[in-house]
MDTraj code that builds the backbone (N, CA, C; nanometers):
import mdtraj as md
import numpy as np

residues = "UNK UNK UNK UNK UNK UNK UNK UNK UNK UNK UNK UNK UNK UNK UNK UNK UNK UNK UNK UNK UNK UNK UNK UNK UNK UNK UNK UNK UNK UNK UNK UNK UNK UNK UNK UNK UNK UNK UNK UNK UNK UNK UNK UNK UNK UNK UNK UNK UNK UNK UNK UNK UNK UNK UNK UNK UNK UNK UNK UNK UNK UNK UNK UNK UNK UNK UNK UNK UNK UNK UNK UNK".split()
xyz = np.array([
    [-2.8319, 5.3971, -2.2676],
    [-2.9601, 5.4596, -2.2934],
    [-3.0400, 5.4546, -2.1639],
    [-3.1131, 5.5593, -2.1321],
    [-3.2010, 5.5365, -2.0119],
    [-3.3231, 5.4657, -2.0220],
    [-3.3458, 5.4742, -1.9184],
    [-3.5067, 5.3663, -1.9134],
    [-3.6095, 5.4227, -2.0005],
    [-3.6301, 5.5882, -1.9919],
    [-3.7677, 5.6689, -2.0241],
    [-3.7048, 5.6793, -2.1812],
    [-3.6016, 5.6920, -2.1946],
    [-3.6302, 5.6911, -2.3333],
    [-3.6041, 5.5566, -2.4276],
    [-3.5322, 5.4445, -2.3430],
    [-3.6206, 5.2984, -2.3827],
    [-3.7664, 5.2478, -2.4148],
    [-3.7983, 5.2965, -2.3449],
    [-3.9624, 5.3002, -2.3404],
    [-4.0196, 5.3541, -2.4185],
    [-4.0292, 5.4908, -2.4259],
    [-4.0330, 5.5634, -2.5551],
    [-3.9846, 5.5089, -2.6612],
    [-3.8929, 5.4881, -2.7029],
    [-3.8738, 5.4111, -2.8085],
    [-3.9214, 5.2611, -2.8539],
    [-3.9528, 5.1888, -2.7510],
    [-4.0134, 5.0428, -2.7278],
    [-4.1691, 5.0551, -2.8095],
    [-4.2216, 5.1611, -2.7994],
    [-4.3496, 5.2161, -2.9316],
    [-4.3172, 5.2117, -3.0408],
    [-4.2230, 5.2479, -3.0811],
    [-4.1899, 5.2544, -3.2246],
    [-4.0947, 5.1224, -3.3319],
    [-4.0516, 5.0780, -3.2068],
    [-3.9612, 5.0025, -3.2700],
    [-4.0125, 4.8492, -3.3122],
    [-3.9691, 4.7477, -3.4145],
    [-4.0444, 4.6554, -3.4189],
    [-4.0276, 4.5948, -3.3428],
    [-4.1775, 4.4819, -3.2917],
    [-4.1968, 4.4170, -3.1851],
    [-4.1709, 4.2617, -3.2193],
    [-4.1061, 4.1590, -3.1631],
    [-4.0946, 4.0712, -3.1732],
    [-4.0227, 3.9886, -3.2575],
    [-3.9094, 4.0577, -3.2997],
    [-3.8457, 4.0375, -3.4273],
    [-3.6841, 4.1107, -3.3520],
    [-3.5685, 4.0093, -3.4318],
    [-3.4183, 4.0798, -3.3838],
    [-3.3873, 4.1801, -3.5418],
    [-3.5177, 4.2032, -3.5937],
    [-3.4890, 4.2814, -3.7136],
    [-3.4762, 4.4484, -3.7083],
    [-3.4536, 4.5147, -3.7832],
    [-3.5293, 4.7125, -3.7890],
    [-3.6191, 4.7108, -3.8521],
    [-3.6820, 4.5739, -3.9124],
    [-3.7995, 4.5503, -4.0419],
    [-3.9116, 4.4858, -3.9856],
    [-4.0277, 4.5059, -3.9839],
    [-4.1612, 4.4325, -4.0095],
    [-4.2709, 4.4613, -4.0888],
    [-4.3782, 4.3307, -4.0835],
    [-4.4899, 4.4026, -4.1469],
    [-4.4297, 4.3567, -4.2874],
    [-4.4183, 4.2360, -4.3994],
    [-4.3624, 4.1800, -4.5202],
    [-4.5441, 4.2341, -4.5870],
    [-4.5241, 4.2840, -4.6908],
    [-4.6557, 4.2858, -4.7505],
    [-4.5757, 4.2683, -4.9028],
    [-4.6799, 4.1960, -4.9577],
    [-4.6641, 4.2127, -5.1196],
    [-4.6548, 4.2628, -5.1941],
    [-4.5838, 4.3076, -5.2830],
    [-4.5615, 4.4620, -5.3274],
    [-4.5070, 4.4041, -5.5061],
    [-4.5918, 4.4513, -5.5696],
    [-4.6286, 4.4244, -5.7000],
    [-4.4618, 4.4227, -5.8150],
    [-4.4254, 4.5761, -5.7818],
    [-4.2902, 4.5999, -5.8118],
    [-4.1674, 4.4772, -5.8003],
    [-4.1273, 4.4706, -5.6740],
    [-4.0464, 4.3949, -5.5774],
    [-4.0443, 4.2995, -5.5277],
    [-4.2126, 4.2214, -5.5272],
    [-4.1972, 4.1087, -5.4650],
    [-4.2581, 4.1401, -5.3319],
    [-4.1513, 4.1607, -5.2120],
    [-4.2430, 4.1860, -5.0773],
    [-4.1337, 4.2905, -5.0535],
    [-4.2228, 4.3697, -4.9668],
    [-4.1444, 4.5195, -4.9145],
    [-4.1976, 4.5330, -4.7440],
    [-4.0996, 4.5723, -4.6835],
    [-4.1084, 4.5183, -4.5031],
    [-4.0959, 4.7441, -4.4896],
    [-4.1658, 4.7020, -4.3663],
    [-4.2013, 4.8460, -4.3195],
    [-4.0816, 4.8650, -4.1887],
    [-3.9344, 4.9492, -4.2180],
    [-3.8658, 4.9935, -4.1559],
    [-3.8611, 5.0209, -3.9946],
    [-3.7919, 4.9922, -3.9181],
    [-3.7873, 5.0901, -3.7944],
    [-3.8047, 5.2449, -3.8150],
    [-3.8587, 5.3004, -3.7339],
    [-3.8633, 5.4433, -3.7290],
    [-3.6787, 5.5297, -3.7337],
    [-3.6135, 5.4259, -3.6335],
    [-3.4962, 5.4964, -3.6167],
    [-3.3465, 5.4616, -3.6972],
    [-3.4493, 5.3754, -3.8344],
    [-3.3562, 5.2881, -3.9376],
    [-3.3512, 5.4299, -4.0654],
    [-3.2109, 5.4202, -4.0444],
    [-3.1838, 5.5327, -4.1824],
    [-3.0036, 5.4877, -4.2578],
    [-3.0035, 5.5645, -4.3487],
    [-2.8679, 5.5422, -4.4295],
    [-2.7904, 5.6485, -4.4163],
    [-2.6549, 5.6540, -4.3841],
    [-2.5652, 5.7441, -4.3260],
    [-2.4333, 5.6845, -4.3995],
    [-2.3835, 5.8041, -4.4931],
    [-2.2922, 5.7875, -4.5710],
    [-2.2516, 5.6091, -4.6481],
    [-2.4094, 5.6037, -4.6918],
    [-2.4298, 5.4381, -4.7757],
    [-2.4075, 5.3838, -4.6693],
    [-2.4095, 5.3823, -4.5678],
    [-2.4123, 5.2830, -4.4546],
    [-2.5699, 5.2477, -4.3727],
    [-2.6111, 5.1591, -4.3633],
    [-2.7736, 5.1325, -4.2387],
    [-2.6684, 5.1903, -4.1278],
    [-2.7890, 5.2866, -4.0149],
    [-2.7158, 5.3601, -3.9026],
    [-2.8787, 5.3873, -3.8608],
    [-2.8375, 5.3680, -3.7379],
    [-2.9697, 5.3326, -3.6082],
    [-2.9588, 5.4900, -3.5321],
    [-3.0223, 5.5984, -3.5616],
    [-3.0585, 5.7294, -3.5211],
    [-3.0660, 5.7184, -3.4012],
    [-3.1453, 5.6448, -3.3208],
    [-3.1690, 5.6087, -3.2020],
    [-3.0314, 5.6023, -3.0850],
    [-2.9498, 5.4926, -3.1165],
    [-2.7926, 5.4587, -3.0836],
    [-2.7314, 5.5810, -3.1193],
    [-2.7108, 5.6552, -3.2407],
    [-2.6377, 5.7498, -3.2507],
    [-2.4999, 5.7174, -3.2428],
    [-2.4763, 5.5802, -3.2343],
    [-2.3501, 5.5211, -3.3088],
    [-2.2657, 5.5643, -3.4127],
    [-2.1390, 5.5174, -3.4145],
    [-2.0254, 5.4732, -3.5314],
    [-2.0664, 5.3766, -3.5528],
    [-2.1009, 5.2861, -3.5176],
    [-2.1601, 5.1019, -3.4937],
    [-2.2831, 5.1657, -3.6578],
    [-2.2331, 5.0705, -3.7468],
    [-2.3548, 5.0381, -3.8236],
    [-2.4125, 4.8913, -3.7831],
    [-2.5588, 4.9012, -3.8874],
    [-2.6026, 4.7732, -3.9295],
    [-2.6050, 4.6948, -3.9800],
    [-2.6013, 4.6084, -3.9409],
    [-2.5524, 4.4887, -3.9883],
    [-2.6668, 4.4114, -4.0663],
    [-2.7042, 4.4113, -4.2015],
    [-2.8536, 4.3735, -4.2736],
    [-2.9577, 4.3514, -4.1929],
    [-2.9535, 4.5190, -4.1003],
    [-3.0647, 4.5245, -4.0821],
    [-3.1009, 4.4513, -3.8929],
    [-3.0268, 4.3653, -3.8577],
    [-2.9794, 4.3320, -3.7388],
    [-3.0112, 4.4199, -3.6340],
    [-3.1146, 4.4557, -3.5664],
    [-3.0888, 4.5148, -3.4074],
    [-2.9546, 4.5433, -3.3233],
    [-2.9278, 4.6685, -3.2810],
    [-2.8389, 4.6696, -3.2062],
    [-2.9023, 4.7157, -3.0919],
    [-2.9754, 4.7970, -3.1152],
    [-3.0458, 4.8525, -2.9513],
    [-3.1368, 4.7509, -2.8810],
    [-3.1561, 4.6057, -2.8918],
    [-3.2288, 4.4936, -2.8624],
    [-3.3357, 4.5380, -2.7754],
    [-3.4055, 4.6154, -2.8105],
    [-3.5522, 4.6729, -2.7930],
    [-3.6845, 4.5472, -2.8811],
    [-3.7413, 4.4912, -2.8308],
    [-3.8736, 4.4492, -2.8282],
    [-3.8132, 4.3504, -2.9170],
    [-3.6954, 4.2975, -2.9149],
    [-3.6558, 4.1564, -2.9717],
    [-3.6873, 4.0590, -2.8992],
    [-3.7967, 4.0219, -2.8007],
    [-3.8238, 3.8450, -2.7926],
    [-3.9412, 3.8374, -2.9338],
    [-3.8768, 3.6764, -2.9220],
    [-3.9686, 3.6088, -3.0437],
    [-3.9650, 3.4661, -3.0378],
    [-4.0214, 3.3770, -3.0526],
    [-4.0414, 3.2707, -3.0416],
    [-3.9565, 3.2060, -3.2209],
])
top = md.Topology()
chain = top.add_chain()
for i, resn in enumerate(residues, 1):
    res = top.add_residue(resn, chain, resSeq=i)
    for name in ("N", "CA", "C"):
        top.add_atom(name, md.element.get_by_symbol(name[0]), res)
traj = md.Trajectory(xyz[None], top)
């Protein structure tokens, strides 16, 4: 992946977390419901990272493009 569109993507993606998920809010239904990566979608029942444009799925949700994963 190149730099400019690392970057570009480094906006959207969650910050500080090795997740595609942030943002846990309470959600009456479910319990708690987490607000997706932008480039987190499902591809033939599989998690698949739009972004990567991979064969490579996800792995529950796991980062593969390790964009804005530091975290304490």
């Amino acid at each position: 992946m190149n730099k400019l569109k690392e970057k570009i993507a480094s906006i959207f993606i969650p910050k500080n977390t090795p997740y595609c998920h942030h943002k846990f809010k309470k959600n009456k239904k479910y319990g708690y419901s987490a607000k997706p990566c932008i480039f987190f979608t499902y591809k033939d029942g599989m998690e698949y990272c739009r972004l990567l444009k991979s064969e490579l799925t996800i792995q529950d949700q796991v980062k593969d493009c390790e964009i804005n994963e530091d975290y304490e």
